[in-house]
N, C-alpha and C positions, 0 to 999 in steps of 0.2 A: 618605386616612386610612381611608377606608371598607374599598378592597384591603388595608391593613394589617392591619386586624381579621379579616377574613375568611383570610386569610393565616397567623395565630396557630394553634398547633397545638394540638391538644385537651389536652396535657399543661400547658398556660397554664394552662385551667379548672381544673385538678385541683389544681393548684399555688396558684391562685388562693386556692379555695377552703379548701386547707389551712392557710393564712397564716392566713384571716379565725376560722377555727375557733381556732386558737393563742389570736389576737389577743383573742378572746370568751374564751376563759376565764383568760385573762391578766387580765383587767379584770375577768372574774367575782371571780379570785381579791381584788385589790385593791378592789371595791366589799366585799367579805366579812372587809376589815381584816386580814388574812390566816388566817382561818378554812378550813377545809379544806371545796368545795366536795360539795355532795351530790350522791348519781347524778341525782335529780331535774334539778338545775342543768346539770350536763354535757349531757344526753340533750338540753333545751332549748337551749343553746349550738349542738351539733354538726347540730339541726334547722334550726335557723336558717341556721346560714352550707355546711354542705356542699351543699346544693341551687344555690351556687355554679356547681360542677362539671358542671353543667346547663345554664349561664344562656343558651348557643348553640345548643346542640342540641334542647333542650326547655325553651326557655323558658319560656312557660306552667305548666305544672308545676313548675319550680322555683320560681316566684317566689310561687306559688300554696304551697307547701311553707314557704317562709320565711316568709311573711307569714301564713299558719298559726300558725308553731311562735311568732313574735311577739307576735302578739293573745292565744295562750292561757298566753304567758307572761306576760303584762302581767294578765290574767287571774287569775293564778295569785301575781301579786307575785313574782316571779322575778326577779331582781337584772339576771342576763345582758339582760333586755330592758331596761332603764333606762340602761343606759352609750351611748358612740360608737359603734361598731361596728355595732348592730343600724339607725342610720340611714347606713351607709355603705352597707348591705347592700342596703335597702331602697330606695336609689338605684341600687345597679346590677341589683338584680331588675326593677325598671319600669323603666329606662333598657334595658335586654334586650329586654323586651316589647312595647317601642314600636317602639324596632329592626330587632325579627321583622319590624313588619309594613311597615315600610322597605323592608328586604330583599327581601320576598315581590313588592311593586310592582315594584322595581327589576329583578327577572330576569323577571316577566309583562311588561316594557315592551322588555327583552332578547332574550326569546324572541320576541315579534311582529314584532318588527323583523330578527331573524333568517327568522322564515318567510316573512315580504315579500322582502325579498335574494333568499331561496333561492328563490320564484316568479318574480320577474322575472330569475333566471338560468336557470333552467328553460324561459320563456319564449321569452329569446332564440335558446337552443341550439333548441329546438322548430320557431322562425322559419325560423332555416337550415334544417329538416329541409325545412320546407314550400315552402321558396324554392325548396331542390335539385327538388321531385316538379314543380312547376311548370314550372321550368326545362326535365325532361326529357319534359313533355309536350308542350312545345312544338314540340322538337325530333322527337317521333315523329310529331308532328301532322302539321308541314313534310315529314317525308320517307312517310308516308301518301300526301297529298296528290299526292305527285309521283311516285307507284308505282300512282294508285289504278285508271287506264285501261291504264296498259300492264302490271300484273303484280296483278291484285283478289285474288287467294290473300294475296299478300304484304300487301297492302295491309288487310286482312280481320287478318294478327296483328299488324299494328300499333295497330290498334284496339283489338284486347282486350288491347294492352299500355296503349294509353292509356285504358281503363275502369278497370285493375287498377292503376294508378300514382294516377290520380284517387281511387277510391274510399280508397285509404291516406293518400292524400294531404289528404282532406277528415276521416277519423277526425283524423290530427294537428293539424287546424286545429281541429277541435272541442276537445280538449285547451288549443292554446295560448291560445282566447280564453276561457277558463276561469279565467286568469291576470293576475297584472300586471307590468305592462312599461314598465321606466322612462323618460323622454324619452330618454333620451342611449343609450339598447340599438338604436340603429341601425347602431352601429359591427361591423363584421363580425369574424366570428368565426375561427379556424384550423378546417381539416376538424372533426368529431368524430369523436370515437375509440368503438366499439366491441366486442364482448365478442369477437373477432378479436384486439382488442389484448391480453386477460389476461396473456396469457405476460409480455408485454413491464411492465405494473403487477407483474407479482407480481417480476421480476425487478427493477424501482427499489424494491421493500422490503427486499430480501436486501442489496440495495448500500447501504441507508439502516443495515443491522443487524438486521435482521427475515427470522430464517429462513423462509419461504412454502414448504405444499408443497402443489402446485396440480392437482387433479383437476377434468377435463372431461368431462362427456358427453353426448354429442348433436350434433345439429349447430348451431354456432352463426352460420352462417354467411345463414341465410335467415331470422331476425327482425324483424317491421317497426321502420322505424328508430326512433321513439321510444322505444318499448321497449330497443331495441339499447344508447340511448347514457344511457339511464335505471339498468338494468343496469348498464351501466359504470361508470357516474357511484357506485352505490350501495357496488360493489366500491372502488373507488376511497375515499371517506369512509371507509369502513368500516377500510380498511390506513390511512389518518392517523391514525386513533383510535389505532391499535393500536402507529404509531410516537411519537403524541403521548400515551399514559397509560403504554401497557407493553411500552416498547423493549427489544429484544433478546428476548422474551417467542416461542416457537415459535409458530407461526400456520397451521391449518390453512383453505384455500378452495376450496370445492366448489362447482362451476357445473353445473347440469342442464337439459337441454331437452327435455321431452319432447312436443313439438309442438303442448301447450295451453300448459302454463307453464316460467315460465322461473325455476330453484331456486337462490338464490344463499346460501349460507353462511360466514360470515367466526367463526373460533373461535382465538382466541389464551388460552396459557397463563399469562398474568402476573396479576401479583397483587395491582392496582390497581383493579381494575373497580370497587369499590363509589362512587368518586369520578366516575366518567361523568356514571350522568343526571342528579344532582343536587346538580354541581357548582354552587355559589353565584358561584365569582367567575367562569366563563366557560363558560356550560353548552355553548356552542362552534357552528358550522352544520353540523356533523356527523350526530348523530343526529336534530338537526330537519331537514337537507337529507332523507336516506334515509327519515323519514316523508312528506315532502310527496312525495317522487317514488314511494312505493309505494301513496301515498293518488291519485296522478296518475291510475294503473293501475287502481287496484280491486282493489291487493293487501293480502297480508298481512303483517305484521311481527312478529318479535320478538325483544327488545335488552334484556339483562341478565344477572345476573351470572354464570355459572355454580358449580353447585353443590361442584367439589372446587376452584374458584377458574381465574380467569379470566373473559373476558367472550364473547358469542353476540351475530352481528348475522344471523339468516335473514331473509327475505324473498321471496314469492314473488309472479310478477308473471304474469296469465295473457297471453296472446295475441292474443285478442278483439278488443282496442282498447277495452275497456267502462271510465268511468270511475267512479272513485267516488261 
């Protein structure tokens, strides 16, 4: 019932609202024996119940409007407040109000529980990152070792391969214990995919219906990896968004690296944006995934509407490894 409600489309209130207006001086007119009502009487009617047309959006205020125009009609001996109507009203003004703050709990218990999710996937993927540096430390270590008397040049860059794998390898670690990580995230992952792969993301948007036109610059090819698959991951939410509010909508994505940071902007033309971040019925792990992984970083964000219509996801992620 709750998704029902939320589901109602603003033209419900409006409608709502106009009925009850009718309905008020319908009964104005028959409390008045059929006297013709005075502007006085209307003005207090149409106070009372058109604040209706509020009662989702700004509750508070509506109901705070009717229960106004009530008291000083009662006040005032005003007829319209003495019939049915003003206590139907007054049931769904505080029936609204209590609602709100229903509502307001149920998406802060939504969103927590999305940021947790989106931390212990973030997590996981990270694992792997750390597993991978380990694993090939290993393996430089072993073949150091077995170079290190009959060829010490050789054996000398293997070393500062494995100082420069380690030291990436322990910023990642610091990142992932930063996190939570569920019992059951032991389960191994497919490769991860990095900003290498854009072409290949932007090209399952065009096939979903989402024309993509994708500008790169820099090289994307030497980022440390959690960065890399953070990046991706952000690109990635960013074109769901854009096939899940404003399919078919032109989508421009610009990737930048300019050797501190890494510039990713997702900018689509459709004409849905204002329903994104403060979608009531599923504010979605979208834009809370892309905050936790640029808050991961020590980056910056920002996600909303734009101004001749459509929505902007930038984000920029520096290099460093510094986290927030």
């Amino acid at each position: 019932m709750a998704r029902v409600r939320r589901r109602l489309p603003p033209t419900f209130d409006i409608v709502l609202a106009v009925v009850f207006a009718a309905l008020a001086l319908a009964e104005l007119e028959f409390e008045g024996d059929g006297d013709a009502s005075t502007p006085t009487e209307v003005v207090f009617a149409l106070a009372m119940t058109l604040p209706l047309a509020w009662r989702r959006t700004r509750p508070v205020p509506a109901a705070a409007v009717a229960i106004a125009a009530m008291a000083a009609g009662l006040l005032a001996g005003i007829p319209v407040t003495e019939g049915f109507v003003p206590l139907l009203v007054f049931g769904i003004v505080i029936y609204a109000v209590a609602r709100a703050d229903v509502l307001e709990d149920e998406l802060d218990e939504h969103t927590e529980r999305a940021t947790l999710e989106e931390r212990e996937r973030i997590a996981r993927e990270l694992h792997d990152v750390v597993a991978h540096r380990l694993s090939t430390i290993a393996v430089q270590a072993g073949a150091g070792q077995h170079v290190l008397h009959e060829d010490p040049e050789r054996a000398r860059a293997t070393f500062e391969a494995i100082d420069e794998t380690a030291r990436s390898g322990l910023t990642e670690m610091r990142h992932a214990l930063g996190l939570l990580r569920s019992a059951d995230a032991g389960a191994a992952l497919a490769p991860q995919p990095s900003l290498r792969d854009v072409e290949r993301l932007a090209e399952e948007s065009r096939a979903a219906g989402v024309p993509v036109e994708l500008t790169v610059r820099g090289d994307t090819g030497a980022l440390p990896a959690g960065v890399d698959l953070s990046a991706y991951r952000i690109l990635q939410e960013a074109l769901t968004n854009v096939r899940r509010h404003a399919a078919g909508a032109a989508t421009t994505v610009d990737v930048t690296v300019d050797g501190r940071l890494v510039r990713l902007r997702v900018a689509d033309a459709g004409a849905g944006a204002s329903a994104r971040p403060g979608d009531t019925e599923d504010p979605g792990h979208g834009l809370v995934g892309i905050r936790e992984r640029v808050a991961l970083y020590g980056g910056s964000l920002e996600a909303g509407p734009l101004p001749g219509g459509g929505f902007l996801v930038a984000a920029t992620l520096p290099l460093n490894g510094s986290a927030a």
